[in-house]
C-alpha positions as CSV (number, residue, x, y, z in Angstrom):
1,X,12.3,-185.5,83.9
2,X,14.1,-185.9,80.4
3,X,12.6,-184.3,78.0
4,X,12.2,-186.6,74.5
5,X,13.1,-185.0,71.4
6,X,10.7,-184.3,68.9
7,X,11.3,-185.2,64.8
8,X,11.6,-182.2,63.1
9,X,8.8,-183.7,60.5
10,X,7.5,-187.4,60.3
11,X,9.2,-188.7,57.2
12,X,10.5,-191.9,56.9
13,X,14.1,-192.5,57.2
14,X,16.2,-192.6,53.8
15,X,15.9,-195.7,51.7
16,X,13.1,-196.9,53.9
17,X,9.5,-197.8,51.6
18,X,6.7,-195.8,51.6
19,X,3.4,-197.5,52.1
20,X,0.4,-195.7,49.6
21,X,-3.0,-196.7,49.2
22,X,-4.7,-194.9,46.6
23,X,-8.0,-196.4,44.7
24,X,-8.2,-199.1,47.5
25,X,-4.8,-200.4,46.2
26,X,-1.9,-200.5,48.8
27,X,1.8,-200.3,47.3
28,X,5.0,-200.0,48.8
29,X,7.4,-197.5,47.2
30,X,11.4,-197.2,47.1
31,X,11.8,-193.3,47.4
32,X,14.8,-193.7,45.7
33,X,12.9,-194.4,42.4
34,X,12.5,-190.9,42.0
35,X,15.9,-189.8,42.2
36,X,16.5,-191.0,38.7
37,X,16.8,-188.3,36.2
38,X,15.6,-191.0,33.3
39,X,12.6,-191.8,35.0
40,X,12.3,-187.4,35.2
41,X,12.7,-187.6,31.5
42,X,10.5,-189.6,31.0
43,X,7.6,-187.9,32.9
44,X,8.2,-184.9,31.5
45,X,8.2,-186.4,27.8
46,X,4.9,-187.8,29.1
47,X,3.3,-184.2,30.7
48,X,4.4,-182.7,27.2
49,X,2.7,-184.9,25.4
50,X,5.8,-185.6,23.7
51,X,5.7,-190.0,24.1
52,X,2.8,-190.3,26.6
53,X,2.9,-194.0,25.6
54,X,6.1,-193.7,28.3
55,X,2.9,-193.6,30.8
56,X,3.8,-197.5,30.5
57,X,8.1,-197.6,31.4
58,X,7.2,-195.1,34.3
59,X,4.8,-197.1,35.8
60,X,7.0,-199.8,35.6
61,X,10.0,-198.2,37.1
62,X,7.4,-196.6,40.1
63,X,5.5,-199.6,41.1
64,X,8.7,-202.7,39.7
65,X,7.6,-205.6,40.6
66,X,4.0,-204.6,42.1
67,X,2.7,-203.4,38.6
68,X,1.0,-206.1,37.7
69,X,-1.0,-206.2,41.5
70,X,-1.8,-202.9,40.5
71,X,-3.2,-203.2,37.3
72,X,-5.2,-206.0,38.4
73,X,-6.0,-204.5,41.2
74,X,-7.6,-201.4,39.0
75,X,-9.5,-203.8,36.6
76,X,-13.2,-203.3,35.7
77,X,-16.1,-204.5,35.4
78,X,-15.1,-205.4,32.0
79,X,-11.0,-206.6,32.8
80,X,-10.0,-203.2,31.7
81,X,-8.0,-200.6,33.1
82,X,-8.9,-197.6,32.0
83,X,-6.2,-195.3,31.5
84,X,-7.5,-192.3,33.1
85,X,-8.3,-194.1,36.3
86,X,-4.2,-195.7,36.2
87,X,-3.1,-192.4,35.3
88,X,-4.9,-191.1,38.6
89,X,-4.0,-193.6,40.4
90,X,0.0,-193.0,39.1
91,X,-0.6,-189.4,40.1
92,X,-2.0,-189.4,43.6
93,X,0.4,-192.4,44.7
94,X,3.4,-190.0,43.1
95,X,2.0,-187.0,45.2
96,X,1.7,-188.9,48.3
97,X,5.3,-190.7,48.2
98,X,7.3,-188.1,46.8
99,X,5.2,-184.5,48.1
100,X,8.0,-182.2,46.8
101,X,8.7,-183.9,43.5
């Protein structure tokens, strides 16, 4: 009997989109995105409290051309999105696509 081998962890293959659902909202994601020492800049800038109007030009580089499903998607009651539900939603679709950024 031949014995199958086993992938050292289940991650997908480089290049290949990530599919997140955080909030109820499902989004594909291009690792590569984070492999972009702009977009680093930026979220640092952001965590400093430096620009955290750059909240926006991340978002836009993460989710491309899903941000608008996404912000539609996280409207309430009232058409708003409320910036501390997007910003959790930014951070827990981050942590689940890219675990050891």
């Amino acid at each position: 009997m031949v014995e199958r081998k086993k992938p050292a962890d289940h991650k997908p293959a480089k290049g290949d989109p990530i599919s997140v659902t955080s909030h109820g909202v499902t989004v594909s994601i291009d690792p590569a995105v984070f492999d972009d020492m702009i977009l680093l800049t930026d979220l640092r800038r952001v965590q400093r409290e430096d620009d955290p109007m750059l909240i926006v030009d991340v978002c836009e580089k993460v989710f491309a051309d899903q941000y608008q499903h996404v912000l539609d998607s996280l409207r309430n009651g009232e058409g708003r999105v409320p910036a501390e539900t997007f910003t959790g939603f930014l951070a827990d679709v981050m942590g689940k696509a890219a675990p050891n950024s």
